[in-house]
C-alpha distance (Angstrom), angle and dihedral (degrees) to the residues before:
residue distance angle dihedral
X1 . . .
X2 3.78 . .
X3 3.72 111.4 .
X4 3.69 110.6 -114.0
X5 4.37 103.2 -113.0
X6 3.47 96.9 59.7
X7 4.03 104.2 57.1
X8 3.41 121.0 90.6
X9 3.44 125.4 -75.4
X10 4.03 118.2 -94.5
X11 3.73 125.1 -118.0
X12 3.90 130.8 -145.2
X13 3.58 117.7 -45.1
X14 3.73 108.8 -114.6
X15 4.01 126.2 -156.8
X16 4.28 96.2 -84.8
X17 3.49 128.5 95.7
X18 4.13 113.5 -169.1
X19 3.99 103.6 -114.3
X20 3.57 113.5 -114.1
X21 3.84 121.7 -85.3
X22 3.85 104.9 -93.6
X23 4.09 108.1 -136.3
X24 3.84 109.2 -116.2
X25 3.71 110.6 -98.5
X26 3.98 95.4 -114.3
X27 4.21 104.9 40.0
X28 3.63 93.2 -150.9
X29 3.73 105.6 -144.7
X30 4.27 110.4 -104.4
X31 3.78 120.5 -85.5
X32 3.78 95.4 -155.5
X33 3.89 115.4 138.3
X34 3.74 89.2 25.3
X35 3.70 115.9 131.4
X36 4.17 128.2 -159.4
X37 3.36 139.4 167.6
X38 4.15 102.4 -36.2
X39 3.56 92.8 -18.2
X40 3.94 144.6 89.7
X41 3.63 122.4 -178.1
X42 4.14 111.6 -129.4
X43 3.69 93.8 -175.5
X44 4.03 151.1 -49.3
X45 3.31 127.3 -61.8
X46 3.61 107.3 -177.5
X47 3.61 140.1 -37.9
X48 4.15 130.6 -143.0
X49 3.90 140.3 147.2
X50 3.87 96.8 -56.0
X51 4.34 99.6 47.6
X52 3.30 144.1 -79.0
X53 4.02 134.4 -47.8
X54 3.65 118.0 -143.8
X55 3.54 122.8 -169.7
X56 4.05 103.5 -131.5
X57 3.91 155.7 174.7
X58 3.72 128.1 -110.9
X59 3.99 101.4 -148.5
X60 3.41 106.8 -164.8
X61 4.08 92.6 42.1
X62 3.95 93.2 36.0
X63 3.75 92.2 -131.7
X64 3.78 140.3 122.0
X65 3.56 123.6 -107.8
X66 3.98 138.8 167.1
X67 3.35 124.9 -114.6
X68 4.18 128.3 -156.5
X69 3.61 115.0 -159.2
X70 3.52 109.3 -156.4
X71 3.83 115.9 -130.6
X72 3.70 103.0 -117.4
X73 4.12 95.8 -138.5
X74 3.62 93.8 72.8
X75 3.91 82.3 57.0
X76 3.44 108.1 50.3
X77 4.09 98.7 131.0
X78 3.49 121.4 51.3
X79 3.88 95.1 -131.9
X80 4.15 79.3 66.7
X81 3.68 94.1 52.5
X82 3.84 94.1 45.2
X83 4.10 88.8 56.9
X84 3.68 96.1 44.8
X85 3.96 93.6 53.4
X86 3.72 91.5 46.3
X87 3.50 93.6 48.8
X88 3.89 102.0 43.0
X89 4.23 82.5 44.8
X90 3.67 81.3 64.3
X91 3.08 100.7 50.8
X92 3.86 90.2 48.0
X93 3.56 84.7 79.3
X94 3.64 100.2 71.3
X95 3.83 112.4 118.4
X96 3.84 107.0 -175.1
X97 3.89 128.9 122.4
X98 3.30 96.7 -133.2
X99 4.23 95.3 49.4
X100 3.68 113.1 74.0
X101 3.48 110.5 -115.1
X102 4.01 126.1 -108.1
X103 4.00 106.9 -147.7
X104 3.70 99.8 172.4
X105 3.51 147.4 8.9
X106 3.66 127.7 -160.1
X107 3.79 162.1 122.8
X108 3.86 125.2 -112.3
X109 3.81 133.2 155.5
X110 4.11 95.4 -71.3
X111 3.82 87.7 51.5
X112 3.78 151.0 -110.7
X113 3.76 107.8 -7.2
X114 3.96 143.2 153.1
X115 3.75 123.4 -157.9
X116 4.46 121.0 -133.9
X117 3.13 138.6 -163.4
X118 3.92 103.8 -88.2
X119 4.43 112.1 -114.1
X120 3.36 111.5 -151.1
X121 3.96 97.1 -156.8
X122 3.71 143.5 65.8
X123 3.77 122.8 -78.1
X124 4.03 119.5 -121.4
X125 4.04 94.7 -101.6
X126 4.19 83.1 63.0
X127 3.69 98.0 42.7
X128 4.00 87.7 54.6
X129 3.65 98.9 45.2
X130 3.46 125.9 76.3
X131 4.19 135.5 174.4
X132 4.08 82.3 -15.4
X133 3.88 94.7 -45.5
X134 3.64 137.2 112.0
X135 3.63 120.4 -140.8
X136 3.46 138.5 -176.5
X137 3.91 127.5 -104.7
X138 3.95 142.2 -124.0
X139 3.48 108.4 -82.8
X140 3.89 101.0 -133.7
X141 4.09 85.0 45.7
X142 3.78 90.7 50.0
X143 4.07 100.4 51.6
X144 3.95 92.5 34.1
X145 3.85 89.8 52.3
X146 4.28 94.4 43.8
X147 4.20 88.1 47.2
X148 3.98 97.9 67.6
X149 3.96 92.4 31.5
X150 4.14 82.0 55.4
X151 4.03 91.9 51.3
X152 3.54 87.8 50.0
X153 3.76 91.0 52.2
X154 3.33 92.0 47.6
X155 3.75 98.7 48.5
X156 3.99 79.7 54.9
X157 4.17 89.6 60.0
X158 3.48 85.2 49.5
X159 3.74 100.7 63.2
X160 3.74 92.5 37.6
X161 3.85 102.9 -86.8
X162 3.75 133.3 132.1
X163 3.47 117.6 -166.8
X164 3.64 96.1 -151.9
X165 3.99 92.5 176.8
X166 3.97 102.3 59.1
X167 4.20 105.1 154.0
X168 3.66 137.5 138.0
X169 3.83 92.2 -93.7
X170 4.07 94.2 55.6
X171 3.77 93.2 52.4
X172 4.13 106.9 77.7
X173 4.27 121.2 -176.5
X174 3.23 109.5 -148.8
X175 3.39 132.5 -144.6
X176 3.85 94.1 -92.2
X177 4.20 79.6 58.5
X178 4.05 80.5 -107.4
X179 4.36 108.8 153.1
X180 3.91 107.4 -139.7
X181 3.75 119.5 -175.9
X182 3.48 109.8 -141.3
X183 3.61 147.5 -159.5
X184 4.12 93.8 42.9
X185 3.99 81.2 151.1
X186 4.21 88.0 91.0
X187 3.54 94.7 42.9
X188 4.03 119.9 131.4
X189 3.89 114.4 -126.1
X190 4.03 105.9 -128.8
X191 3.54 118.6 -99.4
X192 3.74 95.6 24.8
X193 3.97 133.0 103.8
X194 3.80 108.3 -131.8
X195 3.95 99.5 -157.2
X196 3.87 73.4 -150.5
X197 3.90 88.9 106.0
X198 3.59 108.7 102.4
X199 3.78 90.5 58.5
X200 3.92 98.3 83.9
X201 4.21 92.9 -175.2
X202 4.01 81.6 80.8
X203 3.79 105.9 32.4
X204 4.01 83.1 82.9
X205 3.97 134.1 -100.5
X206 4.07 114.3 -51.9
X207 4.10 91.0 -128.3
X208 4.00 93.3 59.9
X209 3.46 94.9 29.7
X210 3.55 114.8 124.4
X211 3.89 112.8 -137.1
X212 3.32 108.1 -112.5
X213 4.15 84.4 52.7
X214 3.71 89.7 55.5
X215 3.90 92.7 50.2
X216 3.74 135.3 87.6
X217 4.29 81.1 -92.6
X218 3.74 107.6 78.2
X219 4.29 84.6 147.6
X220 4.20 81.0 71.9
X221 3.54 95.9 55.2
X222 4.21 103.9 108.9
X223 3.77 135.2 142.9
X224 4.60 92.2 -49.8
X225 3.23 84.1 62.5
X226 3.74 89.0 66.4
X227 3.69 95.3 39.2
X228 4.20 78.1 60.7
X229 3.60 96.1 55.3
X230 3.85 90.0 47.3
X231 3.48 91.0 55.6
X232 3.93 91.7 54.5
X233 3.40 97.3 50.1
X234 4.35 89.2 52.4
X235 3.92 76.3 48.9
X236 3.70 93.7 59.0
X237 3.64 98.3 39.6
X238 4.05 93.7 50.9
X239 3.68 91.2 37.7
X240 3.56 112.1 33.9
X241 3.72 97.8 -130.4
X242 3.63 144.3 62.2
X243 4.38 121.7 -83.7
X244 3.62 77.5 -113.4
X245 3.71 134.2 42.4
X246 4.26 108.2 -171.5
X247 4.25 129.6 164.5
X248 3.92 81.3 -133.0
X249 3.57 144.8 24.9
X250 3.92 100.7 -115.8
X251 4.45 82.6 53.2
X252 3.74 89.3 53.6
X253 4.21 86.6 48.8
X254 3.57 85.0 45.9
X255 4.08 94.0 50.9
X256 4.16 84.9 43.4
X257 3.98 99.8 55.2
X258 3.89 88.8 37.7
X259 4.09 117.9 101.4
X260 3.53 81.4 -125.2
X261 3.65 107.7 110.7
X262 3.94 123.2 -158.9
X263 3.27 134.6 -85.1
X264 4.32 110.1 -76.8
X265 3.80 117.2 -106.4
X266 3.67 101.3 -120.2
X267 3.99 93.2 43.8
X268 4.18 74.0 66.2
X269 3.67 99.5 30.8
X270 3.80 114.2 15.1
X271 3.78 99.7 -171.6
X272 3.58 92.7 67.2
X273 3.73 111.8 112.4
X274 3.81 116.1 -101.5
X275 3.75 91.1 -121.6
X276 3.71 105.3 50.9
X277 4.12 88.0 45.4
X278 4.03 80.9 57.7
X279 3.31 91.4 54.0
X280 3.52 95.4 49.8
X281 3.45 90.3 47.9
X282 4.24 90.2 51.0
X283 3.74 93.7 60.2
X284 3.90 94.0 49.1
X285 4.10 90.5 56.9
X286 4.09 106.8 139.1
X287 3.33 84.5 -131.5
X288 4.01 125.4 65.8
X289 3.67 95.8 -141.8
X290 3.55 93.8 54.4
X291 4.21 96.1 60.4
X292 3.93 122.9 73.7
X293 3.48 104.4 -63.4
X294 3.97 99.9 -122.7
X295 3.04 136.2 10.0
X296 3.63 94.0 -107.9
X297 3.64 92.2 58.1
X298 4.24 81.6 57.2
X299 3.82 95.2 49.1
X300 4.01 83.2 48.1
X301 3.35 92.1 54.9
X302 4.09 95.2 40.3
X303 3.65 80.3 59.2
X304 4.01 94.3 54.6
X305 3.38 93.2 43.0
X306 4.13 89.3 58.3
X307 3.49 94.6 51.6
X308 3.78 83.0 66.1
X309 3.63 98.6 40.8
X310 3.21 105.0 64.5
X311 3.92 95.6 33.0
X312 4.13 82.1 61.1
X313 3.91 111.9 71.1
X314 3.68 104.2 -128.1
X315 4.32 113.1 -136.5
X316 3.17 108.1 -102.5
X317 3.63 141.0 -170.8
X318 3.47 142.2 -166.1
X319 4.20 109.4 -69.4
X320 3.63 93.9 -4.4
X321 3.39 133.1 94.1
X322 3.96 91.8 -138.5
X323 4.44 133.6 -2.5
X324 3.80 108.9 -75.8
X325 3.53 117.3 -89.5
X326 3.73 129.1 -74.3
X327 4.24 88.5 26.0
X328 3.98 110.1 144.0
X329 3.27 106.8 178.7
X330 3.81 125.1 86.2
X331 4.22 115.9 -163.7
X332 3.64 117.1 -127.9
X333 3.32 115.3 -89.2
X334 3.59 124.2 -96.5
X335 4.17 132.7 -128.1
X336 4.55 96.4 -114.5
X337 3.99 110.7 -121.5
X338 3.89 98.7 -153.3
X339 3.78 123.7 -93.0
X340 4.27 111.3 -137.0
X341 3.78 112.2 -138.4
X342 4.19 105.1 -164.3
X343 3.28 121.6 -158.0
X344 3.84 115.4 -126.6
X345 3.84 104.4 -147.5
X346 3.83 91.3 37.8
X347 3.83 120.9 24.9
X348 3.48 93.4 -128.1
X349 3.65 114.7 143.9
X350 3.97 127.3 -137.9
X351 4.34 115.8 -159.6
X352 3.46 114.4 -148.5
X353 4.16 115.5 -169.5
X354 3.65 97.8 152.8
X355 4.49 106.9 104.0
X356 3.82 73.7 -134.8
X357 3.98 129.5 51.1
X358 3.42 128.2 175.6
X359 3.74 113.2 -157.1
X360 4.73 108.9 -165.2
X361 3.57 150.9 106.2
X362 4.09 90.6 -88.7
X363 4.11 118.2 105.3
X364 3.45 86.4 -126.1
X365 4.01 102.3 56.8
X366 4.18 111.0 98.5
X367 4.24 83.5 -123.9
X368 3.39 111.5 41.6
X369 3.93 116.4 -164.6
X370 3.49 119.3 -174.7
X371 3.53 113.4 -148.5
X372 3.79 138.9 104.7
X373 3.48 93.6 -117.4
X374 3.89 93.7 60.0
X375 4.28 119.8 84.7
X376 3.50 117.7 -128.6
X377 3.09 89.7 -112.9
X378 3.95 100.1 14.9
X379 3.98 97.0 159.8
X380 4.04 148.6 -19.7
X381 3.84 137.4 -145.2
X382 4.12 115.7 -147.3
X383 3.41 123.1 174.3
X384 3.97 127.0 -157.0
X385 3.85 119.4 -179.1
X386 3.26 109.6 -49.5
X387 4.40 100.1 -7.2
X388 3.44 124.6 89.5
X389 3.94 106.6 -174.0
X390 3.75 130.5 177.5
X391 4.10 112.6 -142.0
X392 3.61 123.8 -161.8
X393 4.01 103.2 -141.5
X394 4.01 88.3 -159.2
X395 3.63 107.9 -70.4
X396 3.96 123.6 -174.9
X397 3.73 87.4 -124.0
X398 3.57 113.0 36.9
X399 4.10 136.0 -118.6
X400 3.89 117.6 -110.5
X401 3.88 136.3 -161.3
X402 3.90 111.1 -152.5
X403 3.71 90.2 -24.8
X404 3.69 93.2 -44.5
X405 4.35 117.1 121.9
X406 3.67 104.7 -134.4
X407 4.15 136.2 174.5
X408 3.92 88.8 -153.6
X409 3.88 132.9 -4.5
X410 3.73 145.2 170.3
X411 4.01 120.2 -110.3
X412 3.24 124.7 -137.1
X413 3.57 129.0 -176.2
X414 4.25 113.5 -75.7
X415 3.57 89.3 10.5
X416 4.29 107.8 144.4
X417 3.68 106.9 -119.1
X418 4.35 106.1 -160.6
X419 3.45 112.4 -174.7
X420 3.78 107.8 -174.5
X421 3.55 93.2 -31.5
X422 3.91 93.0 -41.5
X423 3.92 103.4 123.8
X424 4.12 112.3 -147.9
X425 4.05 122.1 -179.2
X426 3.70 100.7 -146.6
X427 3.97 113.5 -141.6
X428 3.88 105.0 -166.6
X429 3.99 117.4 -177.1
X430 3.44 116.5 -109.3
X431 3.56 95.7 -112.8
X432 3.51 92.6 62.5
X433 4.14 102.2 52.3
């Protein structure tokens, strides 16, 4: 798992707690020790409606792997089991860093299974839950993660695959900080009916669920249906909560097939610039024709939307990546005393007045570094009232705090600023720690 420092940092708790994980109705007994084929099974890695994940070894290649066991009930006749194989054979084929990859499909004596590429990290439902509470994320983290897990979705539509399942849980971050959508293996190829309908463990999860996936249509259920469930998951991570909050799952089903549409981001979160909640809002149209019309044409926009994000200082305040929810009023803004940036290996000392410095290897960044190592844009320092906080805008190789990788953190004075192996002593005036 990813160890706890470097993840990004938590926003305001908001009124939701995630319900607790309901135990599948059978509790198959555990697998682990079990050996097949190429493969032994070291030990479980989670369980849910569709089977059981087991953490294994690939003999013959000396590598881990995971394993899904397939819960036999939703396979019960063998026109079923035919589908299912063809379909998660098809979506074997996916080559894309950012999809986990699918490296066999099978049956043996324990069952239906298909054997992944083992993650070593911590899916987005973890990362935004803490001590039983959801909270939101950093903006710039939230849109720069959703834009490559988009391409990857999109690359998906493109060889024929609809994810049909896309949720916080099924999108994993690595320890690298790499997004990988997972669980392609109960995708539906495009332009075919699964007959795999009336088993609603893989028709997807009711709060990401685009409408026309949680009606009595599952045949209309295509690539827009994925753009939806993109959209609720950016909902979630700006928001802190679900597009809709029910005491059961048939009320949340309800809320989803409903012209109702949820609640708007900055009614939740008013910070949030006008034109990312709109395209939030875009993807969760009722209708299909209304959203972006790929998913390319959301990663594009992601992309836009970025640009502007990190070019707009975010308020900040002291331990939090942005003012608690539901705050109004903005202070007045303040005349910048300069921040000192020291250089380690030399002494020599960098002034930043700006509220908002951006520290890479581009011309146009107020410290320049010229190496390989650096991003273009590898990091920025804003300040707002009394915070100064450092922001990594997605470099290749990460931003640290005294020796600690972070997404966003508050300075103090003395603190050791490393950026890509470029040591800093930051010297911040008294009036702003």
């Amino acid at each position: 798992m990813l160890p706890e420092s470097p993840g990004p940092p938590l926003g305001e708790t908001v009124d939701w707690r995630p319900p607790p994980a309901a135990e599948p109705i059978a509790r198959e007994p555990s697998l682990v020790g079990l050996e097949f084929e190429d493969f032994v099974l070291l030990e479980e890695l989670g369980r849910g409606g569709m089977g059981v994940v087991y953490k294994a070894r690939q003999k013959s290649l000396d590598r881990l792997v995971a394993v899904k066991f397939l819960r036999d009930e939703h396979f019960t006749k063998p026109a079923l089991r035919t589908r299912f194989l063809a379909e998660a054979r098809a979506a074997a084929g996916l080559s894309h860093p950012n999809i986990v990859s699918i490296y066999q499909v099978g049956q043996c004596s324990a069952g239906q299974y298909f054997v992944m590429e083992f993650i070593d990290g911590q899916d987005l439902d973890e990362l935004t839950v803490r001590d039983g509470r959801c909270r939101s994320m950093p903006l710039f983290w939230a849109v720069s993660v959703m834009i490559p897990v988009a391409q990857a979705v999109s690359f998906a539509h493109t060889r024929g695959i609809v994810h049909r399942d896309l949720k916080p849980a099924n999108i994993m971050i690595d320890v690298r900080k790499r997004p990988v959508v997972m669980d392609f293996g109960i995708a539906k190829v495009i332009g075919q009916s699964t007959g795999l309908t009336l088993h609603g463990a893989i028709l997807g999860t009711p709060a990401y669920m685009a409408p026309e996936q949680a009606g009595d249509e599952p045949d209309k259920v295509g690539p827009l249906s994925d753009v939806y469930s993109l959209g609720a998951i950016l909902y979630r991570l700006l928001t802190g909560r679900p597009t809709y909050v029910a005491q059961s799952t048939l009320g949340t089903l309800v809320q989803v097939i409903s012209p109702e549409l949820p609640p708007p981001v900055r009614g939740l979160r008013p910070e949030v610039p006008a034109g990312l909640e709109q395209l939030v809002m875009k993807c969760l149209s009722k209708s299909p024709a209304e959203r972006y019309p790929s998913a390319k044409a959301l990663a594009l926009a992601l992309t836009q939307e970025l640009t502007r994000v990190r070019n707009q200082p975010p308020a900040v305040t002291e331990g939090a990546s942005h003012p608690p929810l539901g705050a109004q009023k903005r202070s007045a803004p303040e005349a910048p005393t300069a921040i000192t940036l020291v250089v380690e290996k030399t002494g020599k000392q960098v002034r930043l007045t700006k509220p908002v410095s951006t520290i890479g290897r581009a011309a146009e960044c107020d410290v320049r570094l010229k190496a390989a190592d650096v991003s273009k844009q590898h990091c920025r320092l804003l300040r707002k009232g009394g915070a100064v906080v450092v922001e990594d805008l997605g470099s290749a190789n990460g931003t640290f705090v005294n020796g600690e990788a972070i997404q966003s953190a508050s300075l103090k004075d003395g603190d050791v600023l490393n950026v890509a192996g470029h040591a800093f002593r930051v010297r911040v005036p008294k009036s702003e720690t």
